[in-house]
PDB file as gemmi writes it, atoms N, CA and C in Angstrom:
CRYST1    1.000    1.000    1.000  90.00  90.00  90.00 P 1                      
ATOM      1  N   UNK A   1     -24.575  24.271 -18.038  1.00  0.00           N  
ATOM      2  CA  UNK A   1     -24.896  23.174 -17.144  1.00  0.00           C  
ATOM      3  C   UNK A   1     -23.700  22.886 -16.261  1.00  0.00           C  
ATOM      4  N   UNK A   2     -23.459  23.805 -15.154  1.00  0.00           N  
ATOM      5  CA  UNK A   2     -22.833  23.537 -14.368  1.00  0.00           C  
ATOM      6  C   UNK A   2     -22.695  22.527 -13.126  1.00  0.00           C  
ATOM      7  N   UNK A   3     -22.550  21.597 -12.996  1.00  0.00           N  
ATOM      8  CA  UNK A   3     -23.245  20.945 -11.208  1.00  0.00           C  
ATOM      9  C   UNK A   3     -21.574  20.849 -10.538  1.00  0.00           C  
ATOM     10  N   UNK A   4     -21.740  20.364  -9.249  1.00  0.00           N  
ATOM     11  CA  UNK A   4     -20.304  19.605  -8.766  1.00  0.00           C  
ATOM     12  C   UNK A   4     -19.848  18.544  -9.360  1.00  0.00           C  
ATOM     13  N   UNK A   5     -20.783  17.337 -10.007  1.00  0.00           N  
ATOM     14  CA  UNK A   5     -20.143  16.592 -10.880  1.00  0.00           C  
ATOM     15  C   UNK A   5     -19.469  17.206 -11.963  1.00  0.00           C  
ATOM     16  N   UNK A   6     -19.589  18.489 -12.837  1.00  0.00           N  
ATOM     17  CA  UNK A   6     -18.692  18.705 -14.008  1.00  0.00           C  
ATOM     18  C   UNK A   6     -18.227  19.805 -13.763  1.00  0.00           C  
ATOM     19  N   UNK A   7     -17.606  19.723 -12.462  1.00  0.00           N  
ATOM     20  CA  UNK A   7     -16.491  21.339 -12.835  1.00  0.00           C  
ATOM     21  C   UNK A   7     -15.368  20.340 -12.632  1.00  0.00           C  
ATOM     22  N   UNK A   8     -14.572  20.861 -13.832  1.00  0.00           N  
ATOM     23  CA  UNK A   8     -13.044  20.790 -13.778  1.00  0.00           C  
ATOM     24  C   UNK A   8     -11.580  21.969 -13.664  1.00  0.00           C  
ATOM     25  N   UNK A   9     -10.663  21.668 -13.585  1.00  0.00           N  
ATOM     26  CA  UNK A   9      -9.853  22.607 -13.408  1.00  0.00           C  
ATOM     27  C   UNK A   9     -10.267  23.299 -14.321  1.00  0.00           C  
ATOM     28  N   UNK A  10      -9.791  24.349 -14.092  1.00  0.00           N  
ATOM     29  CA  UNK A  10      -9.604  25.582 -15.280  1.00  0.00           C  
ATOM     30  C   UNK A  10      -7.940  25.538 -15.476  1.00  0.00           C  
ATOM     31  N   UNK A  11      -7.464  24.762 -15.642  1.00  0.00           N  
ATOM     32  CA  UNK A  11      -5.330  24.268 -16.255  1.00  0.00           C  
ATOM     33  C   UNK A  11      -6.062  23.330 -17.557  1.00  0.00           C  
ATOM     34  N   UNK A  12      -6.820  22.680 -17.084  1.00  0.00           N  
ATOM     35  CA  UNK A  12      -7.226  21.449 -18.010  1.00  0.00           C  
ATOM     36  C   UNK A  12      -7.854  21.928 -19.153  1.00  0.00           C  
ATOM     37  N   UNK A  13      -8.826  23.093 -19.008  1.00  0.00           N  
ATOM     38  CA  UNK A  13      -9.824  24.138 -19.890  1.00  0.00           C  
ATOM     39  C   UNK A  13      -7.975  24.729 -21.068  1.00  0.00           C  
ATOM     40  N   UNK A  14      -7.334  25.209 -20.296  1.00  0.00           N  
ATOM     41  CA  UNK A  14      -6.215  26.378 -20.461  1.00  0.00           C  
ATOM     42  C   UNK A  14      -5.602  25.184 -21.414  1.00  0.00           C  
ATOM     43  N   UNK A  15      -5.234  24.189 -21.071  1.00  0.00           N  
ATOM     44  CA  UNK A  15      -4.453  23.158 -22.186  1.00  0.00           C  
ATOM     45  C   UNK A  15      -5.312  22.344 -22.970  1.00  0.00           C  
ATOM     46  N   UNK A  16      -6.626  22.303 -23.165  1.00  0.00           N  
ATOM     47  CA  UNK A  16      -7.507  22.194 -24.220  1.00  0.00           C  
ATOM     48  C   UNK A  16      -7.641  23.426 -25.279  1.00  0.00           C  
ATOM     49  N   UNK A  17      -7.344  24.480 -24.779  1.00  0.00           N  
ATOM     50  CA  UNK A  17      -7.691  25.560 -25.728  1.00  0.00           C  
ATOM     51  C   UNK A  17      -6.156  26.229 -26.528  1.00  0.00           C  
ATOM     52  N   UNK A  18      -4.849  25.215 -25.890  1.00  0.00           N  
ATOM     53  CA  UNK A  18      -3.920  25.573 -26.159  1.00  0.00           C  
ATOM     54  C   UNK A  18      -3.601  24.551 -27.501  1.00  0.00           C  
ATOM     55  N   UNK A  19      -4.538  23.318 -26.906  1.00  0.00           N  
ATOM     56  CA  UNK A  19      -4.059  22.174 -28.019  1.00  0.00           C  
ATOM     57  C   UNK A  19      -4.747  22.851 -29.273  1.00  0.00           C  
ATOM     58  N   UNK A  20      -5.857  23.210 -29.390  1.00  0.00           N  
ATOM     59  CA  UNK A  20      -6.897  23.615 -30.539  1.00  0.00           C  
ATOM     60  C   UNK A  20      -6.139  24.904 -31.169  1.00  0.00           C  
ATOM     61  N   UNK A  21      -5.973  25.450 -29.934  1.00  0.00           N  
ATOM     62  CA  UNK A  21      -4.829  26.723 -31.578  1.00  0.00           C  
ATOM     63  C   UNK A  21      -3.787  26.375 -31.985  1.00  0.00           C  
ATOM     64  N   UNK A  22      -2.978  25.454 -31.613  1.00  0.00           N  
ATOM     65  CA  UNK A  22      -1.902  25.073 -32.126  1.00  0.00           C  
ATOM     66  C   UNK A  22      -2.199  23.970 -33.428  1.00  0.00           C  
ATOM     67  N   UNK A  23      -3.626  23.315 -33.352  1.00  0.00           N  
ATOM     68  CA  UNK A  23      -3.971  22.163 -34.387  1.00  0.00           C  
ATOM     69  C   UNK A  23      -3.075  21.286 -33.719  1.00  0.00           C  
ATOM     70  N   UNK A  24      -2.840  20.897 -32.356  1.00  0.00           N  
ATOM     71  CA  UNK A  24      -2.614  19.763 -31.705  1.00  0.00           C  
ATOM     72  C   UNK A  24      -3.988  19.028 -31.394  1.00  0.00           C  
ATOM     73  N   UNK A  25      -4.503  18.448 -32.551  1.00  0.00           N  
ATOM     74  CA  UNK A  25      -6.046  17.923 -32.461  1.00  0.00           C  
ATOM     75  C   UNK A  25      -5.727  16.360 -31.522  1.00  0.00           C  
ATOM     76  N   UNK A  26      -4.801  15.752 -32.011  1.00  0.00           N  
ATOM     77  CA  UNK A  26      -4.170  14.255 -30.780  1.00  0.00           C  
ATOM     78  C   UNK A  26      -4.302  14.689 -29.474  1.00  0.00           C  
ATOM     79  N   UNK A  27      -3.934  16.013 -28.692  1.00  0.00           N  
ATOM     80  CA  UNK A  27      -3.602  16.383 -27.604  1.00  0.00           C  
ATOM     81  C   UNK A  27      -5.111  16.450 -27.515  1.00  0.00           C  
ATOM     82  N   UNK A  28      -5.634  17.677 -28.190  1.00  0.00           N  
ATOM     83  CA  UNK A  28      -7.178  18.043 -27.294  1.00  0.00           C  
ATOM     84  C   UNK A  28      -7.779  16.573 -27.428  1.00  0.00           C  
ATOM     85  N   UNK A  29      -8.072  15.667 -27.641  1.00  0.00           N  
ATOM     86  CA  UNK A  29      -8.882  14.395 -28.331  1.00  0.00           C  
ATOM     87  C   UNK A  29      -8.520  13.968 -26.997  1.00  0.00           C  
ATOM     88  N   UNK A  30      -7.682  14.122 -26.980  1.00  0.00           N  
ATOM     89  CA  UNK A  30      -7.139  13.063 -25.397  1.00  0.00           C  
ATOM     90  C   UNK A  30      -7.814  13.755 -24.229  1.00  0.00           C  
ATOM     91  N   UNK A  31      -7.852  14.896 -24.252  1.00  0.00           N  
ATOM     92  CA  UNK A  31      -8.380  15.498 -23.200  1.00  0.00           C  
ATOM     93  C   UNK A  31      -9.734  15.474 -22.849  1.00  0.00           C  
ATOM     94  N   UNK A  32     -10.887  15.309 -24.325  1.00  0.00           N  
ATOM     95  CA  UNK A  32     -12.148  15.315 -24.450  1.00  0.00           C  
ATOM     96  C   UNK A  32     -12.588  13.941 -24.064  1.00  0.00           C  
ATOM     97  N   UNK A  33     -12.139  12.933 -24.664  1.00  0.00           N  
ATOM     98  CA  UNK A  33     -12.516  11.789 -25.013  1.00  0.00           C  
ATOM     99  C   UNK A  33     -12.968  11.067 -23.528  1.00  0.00           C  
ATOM    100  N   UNK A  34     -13.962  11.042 -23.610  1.00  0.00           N  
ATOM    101  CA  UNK A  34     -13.604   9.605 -22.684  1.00  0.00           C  
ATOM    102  C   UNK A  34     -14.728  10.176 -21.055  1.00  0.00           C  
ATOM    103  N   UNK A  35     -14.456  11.679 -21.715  1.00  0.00           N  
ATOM    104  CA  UNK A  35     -15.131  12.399 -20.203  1.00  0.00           C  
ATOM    105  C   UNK A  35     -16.454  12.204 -20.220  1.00  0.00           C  
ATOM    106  N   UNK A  36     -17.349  12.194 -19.021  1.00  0.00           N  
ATOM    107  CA  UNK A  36     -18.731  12.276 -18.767  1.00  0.00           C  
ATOM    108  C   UNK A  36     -19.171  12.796 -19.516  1.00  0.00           C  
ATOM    109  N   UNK A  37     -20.417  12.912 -20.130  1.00  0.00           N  
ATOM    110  CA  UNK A  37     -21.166  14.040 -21.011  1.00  0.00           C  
ATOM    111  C   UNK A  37     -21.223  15.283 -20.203  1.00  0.00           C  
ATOM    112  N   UNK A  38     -21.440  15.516 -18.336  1.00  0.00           N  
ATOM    113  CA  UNK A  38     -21.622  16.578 -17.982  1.00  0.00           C  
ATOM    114  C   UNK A  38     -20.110  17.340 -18.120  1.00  0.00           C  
ATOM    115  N   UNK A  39     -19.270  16.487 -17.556  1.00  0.00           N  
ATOM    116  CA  UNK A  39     -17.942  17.639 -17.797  1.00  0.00           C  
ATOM    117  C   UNK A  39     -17.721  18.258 -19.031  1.00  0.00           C  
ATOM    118  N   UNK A  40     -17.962  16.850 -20.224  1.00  0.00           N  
ATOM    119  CA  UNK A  40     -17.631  17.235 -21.387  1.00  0.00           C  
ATOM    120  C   UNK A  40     -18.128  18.584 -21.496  1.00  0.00           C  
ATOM    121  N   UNK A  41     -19.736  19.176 -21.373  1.00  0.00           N  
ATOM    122  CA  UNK A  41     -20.469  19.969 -21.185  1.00  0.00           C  
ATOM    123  C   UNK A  41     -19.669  20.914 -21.003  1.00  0.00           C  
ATOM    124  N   UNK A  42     -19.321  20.873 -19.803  1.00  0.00           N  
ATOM    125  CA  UNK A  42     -18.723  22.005 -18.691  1.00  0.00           C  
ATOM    126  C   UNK A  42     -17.524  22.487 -19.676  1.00  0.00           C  
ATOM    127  N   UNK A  43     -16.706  21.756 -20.602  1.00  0.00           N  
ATOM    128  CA  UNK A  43     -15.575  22.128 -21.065  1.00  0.00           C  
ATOM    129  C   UNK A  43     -15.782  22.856 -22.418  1.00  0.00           C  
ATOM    130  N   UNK A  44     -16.750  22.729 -22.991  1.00  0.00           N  
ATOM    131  CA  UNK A  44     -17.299  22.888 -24.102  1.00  0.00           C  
ATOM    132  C   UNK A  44     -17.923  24.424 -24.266  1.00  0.00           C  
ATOM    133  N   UNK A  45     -18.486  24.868 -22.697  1.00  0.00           N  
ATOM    134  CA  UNK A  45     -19.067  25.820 -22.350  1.00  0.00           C  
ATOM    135  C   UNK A  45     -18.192  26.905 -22.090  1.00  0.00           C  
ATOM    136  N   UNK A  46     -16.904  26.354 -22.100  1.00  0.00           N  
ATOM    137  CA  UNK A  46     -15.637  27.441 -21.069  1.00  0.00           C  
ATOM    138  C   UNK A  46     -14.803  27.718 -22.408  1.00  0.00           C  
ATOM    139  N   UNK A  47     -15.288  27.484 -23.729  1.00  0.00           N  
ATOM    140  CA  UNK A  47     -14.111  27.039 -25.187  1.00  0.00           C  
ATOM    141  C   UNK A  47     -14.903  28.668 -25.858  1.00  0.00           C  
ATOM    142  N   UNK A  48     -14.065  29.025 -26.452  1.00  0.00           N  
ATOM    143  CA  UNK A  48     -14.782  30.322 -28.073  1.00  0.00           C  
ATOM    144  C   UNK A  48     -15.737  29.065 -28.451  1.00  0.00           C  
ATOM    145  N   UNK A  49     -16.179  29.371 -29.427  1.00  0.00           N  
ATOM    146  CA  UNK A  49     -17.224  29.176 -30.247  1.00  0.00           C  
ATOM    147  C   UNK A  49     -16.636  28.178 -31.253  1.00  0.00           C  
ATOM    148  N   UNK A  50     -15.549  28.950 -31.864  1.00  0.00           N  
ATOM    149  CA  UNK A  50     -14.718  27.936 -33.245  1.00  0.00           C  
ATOM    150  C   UNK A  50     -13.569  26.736 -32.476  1.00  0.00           C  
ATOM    151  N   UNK A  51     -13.515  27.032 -31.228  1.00  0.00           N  
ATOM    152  CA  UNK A  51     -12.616  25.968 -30.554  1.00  0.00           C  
ATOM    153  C   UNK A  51     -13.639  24.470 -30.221  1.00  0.00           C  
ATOM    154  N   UNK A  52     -15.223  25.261 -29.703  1.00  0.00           N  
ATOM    155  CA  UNK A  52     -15.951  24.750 -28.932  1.00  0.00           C  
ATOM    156  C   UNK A  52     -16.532  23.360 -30.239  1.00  0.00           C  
ATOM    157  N   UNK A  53     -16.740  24.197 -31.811  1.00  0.00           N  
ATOM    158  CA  UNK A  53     -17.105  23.324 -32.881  1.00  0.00           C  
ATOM    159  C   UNK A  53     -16.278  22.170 -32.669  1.00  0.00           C  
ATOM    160  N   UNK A  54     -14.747  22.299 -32.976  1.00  0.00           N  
ATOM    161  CA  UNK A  54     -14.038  21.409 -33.453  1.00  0.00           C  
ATOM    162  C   UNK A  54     -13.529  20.173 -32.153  1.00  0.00           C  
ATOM    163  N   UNK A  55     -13.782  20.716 -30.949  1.00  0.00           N  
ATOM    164  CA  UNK A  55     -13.539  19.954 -29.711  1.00  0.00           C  
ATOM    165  C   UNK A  55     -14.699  18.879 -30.209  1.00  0.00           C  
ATOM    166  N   UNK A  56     -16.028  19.405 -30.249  1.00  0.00           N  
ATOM    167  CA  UNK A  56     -17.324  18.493 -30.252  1.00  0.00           C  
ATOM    168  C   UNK A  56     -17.006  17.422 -31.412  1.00  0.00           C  
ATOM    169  N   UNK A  57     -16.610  18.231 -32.071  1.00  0.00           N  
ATOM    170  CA  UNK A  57     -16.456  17.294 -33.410  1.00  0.00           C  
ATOM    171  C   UNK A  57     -15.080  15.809 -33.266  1.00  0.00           C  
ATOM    172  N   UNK A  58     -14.416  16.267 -32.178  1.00  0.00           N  
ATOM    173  CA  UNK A  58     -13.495  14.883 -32.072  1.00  0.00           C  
ATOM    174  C   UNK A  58     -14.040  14.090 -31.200  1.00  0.00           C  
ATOM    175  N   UNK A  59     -15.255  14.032 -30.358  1.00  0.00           N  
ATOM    176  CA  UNK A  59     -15.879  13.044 -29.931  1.00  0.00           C  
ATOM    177  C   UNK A  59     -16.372  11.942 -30.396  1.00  0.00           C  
ATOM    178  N   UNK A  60     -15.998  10.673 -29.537  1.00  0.00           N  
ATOM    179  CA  UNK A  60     -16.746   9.819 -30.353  1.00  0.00           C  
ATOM    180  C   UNK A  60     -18.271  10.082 -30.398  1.00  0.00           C  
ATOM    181  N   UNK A  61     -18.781   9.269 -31.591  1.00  0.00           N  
ATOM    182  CA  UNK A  61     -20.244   9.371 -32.178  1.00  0.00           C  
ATOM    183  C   UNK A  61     -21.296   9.075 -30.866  1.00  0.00           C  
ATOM    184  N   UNK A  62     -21.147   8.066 -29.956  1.00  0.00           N  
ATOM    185  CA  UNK A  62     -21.593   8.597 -29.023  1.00  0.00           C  
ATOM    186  C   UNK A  62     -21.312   9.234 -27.420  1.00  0.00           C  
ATOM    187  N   UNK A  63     -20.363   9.382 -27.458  1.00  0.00           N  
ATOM    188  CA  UNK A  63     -20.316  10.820 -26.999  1.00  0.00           C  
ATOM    189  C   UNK A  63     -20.964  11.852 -27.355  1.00  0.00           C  
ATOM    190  N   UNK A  64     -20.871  12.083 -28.712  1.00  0.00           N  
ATOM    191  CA  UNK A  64     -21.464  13.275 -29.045  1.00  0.00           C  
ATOM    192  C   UNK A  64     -22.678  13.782 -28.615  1.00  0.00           C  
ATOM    193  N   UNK A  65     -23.255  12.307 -28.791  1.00  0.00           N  
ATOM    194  CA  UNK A  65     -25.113  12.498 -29.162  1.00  0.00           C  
ATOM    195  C   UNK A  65     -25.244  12.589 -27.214  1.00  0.00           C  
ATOM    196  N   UNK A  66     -25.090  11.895 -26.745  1.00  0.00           N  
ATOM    197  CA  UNK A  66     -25.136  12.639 -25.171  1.00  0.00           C  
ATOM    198  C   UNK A  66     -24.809  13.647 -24.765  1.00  0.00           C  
ATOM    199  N   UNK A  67     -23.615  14.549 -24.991  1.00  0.00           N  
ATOM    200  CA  UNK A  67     -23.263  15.777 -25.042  1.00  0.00           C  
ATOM    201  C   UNK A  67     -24.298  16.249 -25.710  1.00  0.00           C  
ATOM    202  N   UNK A  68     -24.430  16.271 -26.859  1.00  0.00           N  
ATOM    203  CA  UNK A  68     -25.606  17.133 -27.304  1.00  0.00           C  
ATOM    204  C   UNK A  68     -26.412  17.147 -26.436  1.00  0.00           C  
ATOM    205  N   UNK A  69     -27.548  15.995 -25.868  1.00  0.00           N  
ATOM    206  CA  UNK A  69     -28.412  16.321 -25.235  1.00  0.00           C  
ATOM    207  C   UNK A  69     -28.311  16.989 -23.879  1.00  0.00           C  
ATOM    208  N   UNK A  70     -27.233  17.456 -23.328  1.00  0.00           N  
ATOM    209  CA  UNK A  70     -26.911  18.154 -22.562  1.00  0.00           C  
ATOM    210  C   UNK A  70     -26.538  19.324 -22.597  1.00  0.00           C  
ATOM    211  N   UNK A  71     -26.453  20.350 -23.571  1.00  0.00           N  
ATOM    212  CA  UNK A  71     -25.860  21.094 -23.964  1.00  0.00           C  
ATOM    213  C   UNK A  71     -27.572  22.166 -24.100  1.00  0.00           C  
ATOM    214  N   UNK A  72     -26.966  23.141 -23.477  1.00  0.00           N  
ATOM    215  CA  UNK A  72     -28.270  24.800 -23.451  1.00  0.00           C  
ATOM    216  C   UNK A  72     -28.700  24.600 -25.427  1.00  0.00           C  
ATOM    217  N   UNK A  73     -29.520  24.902 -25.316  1.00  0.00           N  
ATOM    218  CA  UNK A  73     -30.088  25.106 -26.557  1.00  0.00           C  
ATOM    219  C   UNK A  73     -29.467  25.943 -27.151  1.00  0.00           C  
ATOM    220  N   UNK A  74     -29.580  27.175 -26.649  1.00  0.00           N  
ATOM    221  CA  UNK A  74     -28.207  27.967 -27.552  1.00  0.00           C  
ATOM    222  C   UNK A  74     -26.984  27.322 -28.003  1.00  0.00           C  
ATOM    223  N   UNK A  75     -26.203  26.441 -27.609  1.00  0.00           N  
ATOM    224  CA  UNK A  75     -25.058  25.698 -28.231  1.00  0.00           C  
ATOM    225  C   UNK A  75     -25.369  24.787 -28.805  1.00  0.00           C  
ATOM    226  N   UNK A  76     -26.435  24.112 -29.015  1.00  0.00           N  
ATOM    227  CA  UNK A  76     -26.801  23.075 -29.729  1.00  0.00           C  
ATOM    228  C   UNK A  76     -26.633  23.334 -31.191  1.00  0.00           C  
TER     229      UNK A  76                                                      
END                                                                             
């Protein structure tokens, strides 16, 4: 789910995926939190698979559940 509302840098993608291998979970949290459900989307979509779990999983509770409903069925 790409639109012009949720593209973000790809630096921002690059230091989300830097925080998650390092287990800088404070850093990525900061980065997730707070964003639209579509960007969130957009960032979620650009992550591996085992990065993409644990990003979703530091959202708040609702965050989540909106992200979810935005999210391709395949990632659901």
């Amino acid at each position: 789910m790409r639109t012009d509302d949720s593209v973000i840098p790809a630096d921002q993608v690059k230091t989300i995926r830097r925080a998650l291998a390092a287990g800088d979970l404070a850093a990525a949290d900061a980065q997730v939190s707070g964003l639209t459900p579509a960007v969130t989307v957009d960032i979620l979509e650009r992550l591996p698979a085992k990065q993409r779990a644990v990003a979703y999983r530091l959202l708040p509770k609702q965050q989540a559940a909106e992200v979810f409903e935005d999210l391709p069925p395949v990632l659901q």
